[in-house]
C-alpha positions in Angstrom: 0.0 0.0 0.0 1.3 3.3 -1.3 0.3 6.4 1.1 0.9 9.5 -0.7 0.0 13.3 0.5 1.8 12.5 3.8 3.5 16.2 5.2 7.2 15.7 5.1 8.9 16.3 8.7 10.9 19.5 8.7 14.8 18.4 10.2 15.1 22.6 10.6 14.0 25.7 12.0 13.9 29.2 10.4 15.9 31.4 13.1 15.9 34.7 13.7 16.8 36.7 16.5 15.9 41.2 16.1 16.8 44.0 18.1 15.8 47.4 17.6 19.2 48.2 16.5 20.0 45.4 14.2 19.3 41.6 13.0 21.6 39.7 15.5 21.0 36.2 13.6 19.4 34.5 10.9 19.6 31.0 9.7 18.3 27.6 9.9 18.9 25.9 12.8 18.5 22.2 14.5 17.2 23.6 17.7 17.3 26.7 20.2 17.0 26.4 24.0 16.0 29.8 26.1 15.2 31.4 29.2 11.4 32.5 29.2 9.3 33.4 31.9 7.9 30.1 32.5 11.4 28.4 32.6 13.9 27.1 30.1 12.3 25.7 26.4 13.9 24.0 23.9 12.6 24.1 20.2 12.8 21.3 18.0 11.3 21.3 14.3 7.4 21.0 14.2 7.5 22.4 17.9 3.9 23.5 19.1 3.1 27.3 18.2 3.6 29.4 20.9 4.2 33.4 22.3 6.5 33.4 25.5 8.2 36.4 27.3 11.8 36.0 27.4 13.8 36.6 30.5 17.3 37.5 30.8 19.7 34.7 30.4 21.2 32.9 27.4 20.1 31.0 24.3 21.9 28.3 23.3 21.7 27.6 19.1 22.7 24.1 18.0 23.6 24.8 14.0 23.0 22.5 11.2 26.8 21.3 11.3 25.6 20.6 15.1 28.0 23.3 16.4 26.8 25.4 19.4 26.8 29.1 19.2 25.6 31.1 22.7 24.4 34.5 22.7 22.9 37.0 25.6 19.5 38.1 25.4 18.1 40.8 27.9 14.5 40.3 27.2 11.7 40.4 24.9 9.6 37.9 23.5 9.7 35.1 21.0 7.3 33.4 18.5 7.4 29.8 17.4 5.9 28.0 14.6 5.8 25.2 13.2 9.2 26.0 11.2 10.1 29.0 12.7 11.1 30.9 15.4 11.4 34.6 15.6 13.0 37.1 18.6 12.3 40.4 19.3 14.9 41.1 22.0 15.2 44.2 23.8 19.0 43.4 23.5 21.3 40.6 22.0 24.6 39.6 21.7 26.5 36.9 20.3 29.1 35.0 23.2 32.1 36.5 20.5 30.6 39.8 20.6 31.3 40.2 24.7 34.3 41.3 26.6 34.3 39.1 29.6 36.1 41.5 31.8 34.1 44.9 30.8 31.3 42.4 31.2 31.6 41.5 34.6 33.0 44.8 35.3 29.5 46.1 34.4 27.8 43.5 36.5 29.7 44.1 39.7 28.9 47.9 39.6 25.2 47.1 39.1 24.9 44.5 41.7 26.8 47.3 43.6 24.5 50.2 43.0 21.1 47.4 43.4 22.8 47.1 46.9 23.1 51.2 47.8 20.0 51.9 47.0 18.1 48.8 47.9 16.3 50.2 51.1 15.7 53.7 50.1 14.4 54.0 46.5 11.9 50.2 45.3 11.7 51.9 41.7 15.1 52.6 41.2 16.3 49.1 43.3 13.7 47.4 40.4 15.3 49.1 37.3 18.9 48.0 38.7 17.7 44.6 39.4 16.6 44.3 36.1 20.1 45.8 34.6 22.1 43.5 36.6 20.1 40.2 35.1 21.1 41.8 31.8 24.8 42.1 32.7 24.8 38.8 34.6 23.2 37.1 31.4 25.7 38.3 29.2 28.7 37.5 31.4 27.4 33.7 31.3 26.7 33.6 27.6 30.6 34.9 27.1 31.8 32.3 29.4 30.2 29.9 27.5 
C-alpha cells in the first residue's frame, strides 16, 4: 500500500533573533534552547506554536553542522511555529561579541548600585535589578 500526500517532517527551523538596532542572527537551525518566563524551552522542528516572554539569560543555538553558538538576550519575547522561530529582544549579543572582563565589570557595579540603593528607592532598586540580570546574562553567555 502506497500512502501519498503525507506532510514531510521538517529536520530545521527558520531562526531569527531582532533588536531594535540590528538583525543579530538568521539562519536555519537544528534547535534553540532559552530562558522564558515560564522556565527554560527548547525548540525542535514541528514544535507547538507558541508566544512566550523572554527573561534575561542565554540561548543556546545548536547549528546545522551541530556546532553550538551562545548569545545574551536581555529580554523580549519570542514566536514559534511550526518551522520557525522569531526574537524580538530588547537586546542581543553573540558570546564573541562580549568582553568578559568589561562584562563583569559592568555587572559588579550594578549588583553594587542594586545594593546602595536597595532600602531607600523600590523603583530605582527594580530598574537595577533588572540591569544586573542583563549584565549577569551576558557574562554567562561569554563564558560559554
Amino acid at each position: 500500500m502506497i500512502i501519498e500526500n503525507l506532510p514531510v517532517m521538517s529536520k530545521l527551523i527558520k531562526f531569527e533573533i531582532v533588536t531594535p538596532e540590528r538583525v543579530v542572527w538568521r539562519q536555519e537551525i537544528k534547535q534553540v534552547t532559552l530562558p522564558t518566563k515560564m522556565g527554560e524551552i527548547t525548540v525542535l522542528p514541528n514544535h507547538i506554536p507558541l508566544v512566550a516572554t523572554l527573561e534575561p539569560g542565554v540561548i543556546e543555538l545548536m547549528k546545522n553542522d551541530g556546532e553550538r553558538d551562545i548569545m545574551s538576550v536581555s529580554g523580549g519575547f519570542v514566536e514559534v511555529l511550526k518551522d520557525k522561530v522569531v526574537i524580538l529582544a530588547d537586546t542581543a549579543e553573540r558570546a564573541e561579541e562580549i568582553d568578559i572582563s568589561r562584562a563583569e565589570e559592568a555587572r559588579a557595579r550594578a549588583e553594587k548600585i542594586k545594593d546602595e540603593v536597595r532600602h531607600e528607592d523600590r523603583e530605582q532598586f527594580t530598574g537595577l535589578s533588572a540591569k544586573s540580570a542583563k549584565k549577569l546574562a551576558r557574562s554567562k553567555a561569554a563564558k560559554r
